[in-house]
C-alpha positions as CSV (number, residue, x, y, z in Angstrom):
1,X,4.6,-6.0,11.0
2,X,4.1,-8.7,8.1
3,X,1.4,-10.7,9.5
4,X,-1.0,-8.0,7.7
5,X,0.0,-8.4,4.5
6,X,0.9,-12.3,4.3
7,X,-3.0,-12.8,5.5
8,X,-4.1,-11.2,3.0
9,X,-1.8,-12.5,0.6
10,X,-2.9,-16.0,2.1
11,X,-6.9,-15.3,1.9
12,X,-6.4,-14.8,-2.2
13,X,-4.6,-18.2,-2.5
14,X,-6.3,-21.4,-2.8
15,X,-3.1,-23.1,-1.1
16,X,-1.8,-21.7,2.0
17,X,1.9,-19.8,1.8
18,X,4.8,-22.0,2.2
19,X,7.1,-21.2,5.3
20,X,10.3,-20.0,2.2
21,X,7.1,-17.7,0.8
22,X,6.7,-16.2,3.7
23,X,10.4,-15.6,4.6
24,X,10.8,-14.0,1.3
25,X,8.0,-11.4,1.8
26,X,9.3,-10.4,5.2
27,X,12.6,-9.7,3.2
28,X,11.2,-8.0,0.0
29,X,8.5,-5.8,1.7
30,X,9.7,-3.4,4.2
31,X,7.4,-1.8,6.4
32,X,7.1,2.2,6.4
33,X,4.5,4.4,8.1
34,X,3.5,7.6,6.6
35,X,2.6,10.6,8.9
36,X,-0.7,12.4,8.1
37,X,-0.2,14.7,4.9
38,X,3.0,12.7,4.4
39,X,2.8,11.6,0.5
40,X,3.7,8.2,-1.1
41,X,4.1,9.4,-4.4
42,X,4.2,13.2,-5.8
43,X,3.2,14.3,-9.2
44,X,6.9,13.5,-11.6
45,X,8.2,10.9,-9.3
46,X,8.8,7.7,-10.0
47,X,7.1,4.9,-8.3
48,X,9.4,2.3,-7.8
49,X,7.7,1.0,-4.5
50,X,4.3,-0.4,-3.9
51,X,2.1,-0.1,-1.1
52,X,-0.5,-2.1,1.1
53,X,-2.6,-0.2,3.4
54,X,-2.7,-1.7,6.9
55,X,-4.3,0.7,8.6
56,X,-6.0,3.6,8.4
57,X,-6.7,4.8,4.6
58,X,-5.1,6.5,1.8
59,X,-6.6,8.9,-0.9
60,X,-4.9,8.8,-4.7
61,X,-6.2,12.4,-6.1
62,X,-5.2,15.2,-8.7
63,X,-5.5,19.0,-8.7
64,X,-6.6,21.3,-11.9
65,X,-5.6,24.3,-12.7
66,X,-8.2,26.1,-10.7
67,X,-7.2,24.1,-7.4
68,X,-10.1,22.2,-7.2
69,X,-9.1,18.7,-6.0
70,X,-10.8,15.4,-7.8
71,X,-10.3,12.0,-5.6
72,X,-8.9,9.2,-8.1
73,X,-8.9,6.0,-6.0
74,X,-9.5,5.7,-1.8
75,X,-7.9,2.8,-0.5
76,X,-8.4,1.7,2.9
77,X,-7.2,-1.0,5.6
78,X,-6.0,-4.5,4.1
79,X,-6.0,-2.8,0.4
């Protein structure tokens, strides 16, 4: 479930992750899979969390008063 994010972790590093780096992000990030329509953060929660798209993509956007929806940020696989 890791193996995702420690690459890329490990492609942004000029040294390669130590074996104790990698134990501690298998125990700090815990894997969660959102269903379609399924929100990681709604308008007055706080984010506490952070995210790394493995798969699939994710769409950040806001909604005025009208209903029209504006896309802030897409973020797709390995983001």
């Amino acid at each position: 479930m890791h193996e995702a994010l420690i690459n890329y972790i490990d492609r942004q590093l000029a040294t390669p992750l130590s074996e104790d780096e990698i134990t501690r992000i298998k125990k700090t990030f815990v894997p969660k899979k959102l269903q379609k329509h399924q929100y990681f953060l709604q308008e007055g929660d706080i984010c506490k969390v952070t995210g790394f798209v493995k798969k699939e993509a994710m769409r950040q956007y806001t909604v005025d008063k009208s209903g029209k929806e504006y896309i802030l940020g897409l973020y797709i696989e390995n983001w």
